[in-house]
N, C-alpha and C positions, 0 to 999 in steps of 0.2 A: 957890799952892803950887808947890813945885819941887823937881823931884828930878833928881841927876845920880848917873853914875856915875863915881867917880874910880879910875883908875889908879895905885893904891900902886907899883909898880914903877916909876915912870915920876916921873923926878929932879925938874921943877917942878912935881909934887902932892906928893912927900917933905918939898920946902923948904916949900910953904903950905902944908903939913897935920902939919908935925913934932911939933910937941904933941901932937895926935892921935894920930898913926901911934907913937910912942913910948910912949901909955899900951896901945895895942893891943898893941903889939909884949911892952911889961912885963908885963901880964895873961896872955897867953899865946894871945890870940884866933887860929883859924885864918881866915884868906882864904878868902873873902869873907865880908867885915865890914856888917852894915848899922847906918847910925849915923843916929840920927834926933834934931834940933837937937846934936850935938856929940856925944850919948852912947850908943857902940855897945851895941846891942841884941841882937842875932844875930851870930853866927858858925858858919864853916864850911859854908854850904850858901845858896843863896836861896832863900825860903818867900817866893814871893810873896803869898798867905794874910795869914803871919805880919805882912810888911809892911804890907799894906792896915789888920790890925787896929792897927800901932801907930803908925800917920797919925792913923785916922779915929779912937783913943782923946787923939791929941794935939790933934786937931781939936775934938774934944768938952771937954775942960780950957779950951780957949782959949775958948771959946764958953760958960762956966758962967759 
């Protein structure tokens, strides 16, 4: 497993992650965004809690 943090303000995560960052951006999501396999989950705050549960529920799918 791998988890980074990326830098939306920051021009070469803008251009690799425009798709992305453009449906956050249309939705209306607030910074900071946590986005787990492609599809942001959380906004406006980090739970890391919230996090842990929605690895180890992605972890759990992958392993059924």
């Amino acid at each position: 497993m791998q988890i980074d943090y990326l830098d939306a303000a920051q021009d070469d995560v803008r251009a690799a992650h425009a798709p992305l960052l453009d449906d956050i951006e249309k939705r209306g999501l607030l910074y900071p965004v946590t986005v787990v396999d492609g599809v942001p989950l959380y906004d406006g705050a980090v739970s890391y809690p919230a996090i842990m549960r929605a690895v180890q529920n992605k972890l759990d799918a992958v392993q059924a």
